[in-house]
C-alpha positions in Angstrom: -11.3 -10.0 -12.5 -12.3 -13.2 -13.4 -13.1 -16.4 -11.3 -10.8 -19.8 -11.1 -11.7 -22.6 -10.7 -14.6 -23.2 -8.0 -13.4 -25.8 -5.2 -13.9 -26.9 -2.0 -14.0 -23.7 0.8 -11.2 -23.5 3.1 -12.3 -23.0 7.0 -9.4 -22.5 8.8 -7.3 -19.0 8.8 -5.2 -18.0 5.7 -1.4 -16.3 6.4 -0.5 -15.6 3.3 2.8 -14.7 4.4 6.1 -15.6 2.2 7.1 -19.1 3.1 3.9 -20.2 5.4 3.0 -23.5 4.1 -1.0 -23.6 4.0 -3.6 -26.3 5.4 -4.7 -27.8 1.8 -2.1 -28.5 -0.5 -3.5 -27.7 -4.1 -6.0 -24.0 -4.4 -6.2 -20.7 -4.7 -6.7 -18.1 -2.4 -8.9 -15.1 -3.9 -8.5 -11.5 -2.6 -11.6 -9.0 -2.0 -11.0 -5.4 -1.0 -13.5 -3.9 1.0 -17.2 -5.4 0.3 -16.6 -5.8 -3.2 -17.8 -8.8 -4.1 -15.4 -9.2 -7.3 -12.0 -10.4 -6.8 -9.1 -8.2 -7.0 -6.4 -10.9 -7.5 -5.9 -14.6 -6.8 -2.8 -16.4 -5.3 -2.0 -20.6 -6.8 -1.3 -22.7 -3.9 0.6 -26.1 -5.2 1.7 -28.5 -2.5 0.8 -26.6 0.3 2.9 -23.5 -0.5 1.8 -20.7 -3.1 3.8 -20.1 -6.5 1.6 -18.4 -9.1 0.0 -14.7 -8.6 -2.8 -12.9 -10.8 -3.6 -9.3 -10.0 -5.9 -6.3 -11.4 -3.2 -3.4 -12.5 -3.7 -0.2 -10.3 -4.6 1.0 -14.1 -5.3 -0.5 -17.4 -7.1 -3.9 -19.2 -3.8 -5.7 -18.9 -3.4 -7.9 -15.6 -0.4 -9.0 -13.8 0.9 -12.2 -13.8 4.0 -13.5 -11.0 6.0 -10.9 -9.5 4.4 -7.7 -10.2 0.8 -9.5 -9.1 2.1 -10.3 -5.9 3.8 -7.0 -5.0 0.6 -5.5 -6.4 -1.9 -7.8 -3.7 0.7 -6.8 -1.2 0.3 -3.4 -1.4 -3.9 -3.9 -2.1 -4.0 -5.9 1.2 -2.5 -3.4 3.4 -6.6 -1.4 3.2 -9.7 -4.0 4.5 -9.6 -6.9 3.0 -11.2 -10.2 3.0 -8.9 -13.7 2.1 -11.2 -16.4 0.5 -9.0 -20.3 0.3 -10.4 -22.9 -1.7 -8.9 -26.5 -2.2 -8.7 -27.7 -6.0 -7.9 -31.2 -7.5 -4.5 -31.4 -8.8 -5.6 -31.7 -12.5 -7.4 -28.2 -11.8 -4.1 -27.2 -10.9 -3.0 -28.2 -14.1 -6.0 -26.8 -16.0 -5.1 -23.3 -14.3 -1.2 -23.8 -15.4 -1.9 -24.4 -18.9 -4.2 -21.2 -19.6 -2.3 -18.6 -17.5 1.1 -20.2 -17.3 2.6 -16.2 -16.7 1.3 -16.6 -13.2 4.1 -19.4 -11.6 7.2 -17.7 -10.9 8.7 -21.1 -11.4 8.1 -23.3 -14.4 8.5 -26.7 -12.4 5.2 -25.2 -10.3 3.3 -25.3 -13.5 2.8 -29.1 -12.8 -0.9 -29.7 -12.1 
């Protein structure tokens, strides 16, 4: 899996639960299993909420993008894992947006 953008670390604790709206307001928030130290998937945060979702398939090259990535990091966080936040600008938002647009669930979230 590759990286995203790097930013500045998020301290406090990460629920990454549907609706939960998050201390920084534009980031990502990077999934490790275990003590890999390569991410398994990556979750966009714009205005404090998360919209976009980027997973590694369970097999395959091909990586999922929006709905299937996020029902895929569900089911990879139910083992050990470790949540990683990081706060970007807003024009790294948009940077992200325009190279992996299949992420957003939502077109208007592609806004950087």
């Amino acid at each position: 899996m590759f990286d995203l953008p790097y930013g500045m670390p998020v301290e406090n604790e990460i629920d990454v639960s549907d609706g939960v709206i998050l201390p920084f307001e534009n980031g990502s928030i990077t999934t490790y299993l275990g003590r890999r130290s390569t991410a398994s998937g990556h979750r966009i945060v714009r205005a404090g909420r998360v919209v976009g979702w980027i997973a590694e398939p369970a097999k395959g090259k091909v990586l999922l993008c929006g709905k299937a990535a996020k029902e895929r990091l569900e089911s990879l966080e139910i083992d050990q894992h470790r949540l990683v936040a990081r706060a970007w600008t807003q024009s790294a938002l948009g940077s992200v947006a325009e190279i992996v647009p299949e992420a957003f669930e939502h077109s208007a979230d592609m806004r950087g």
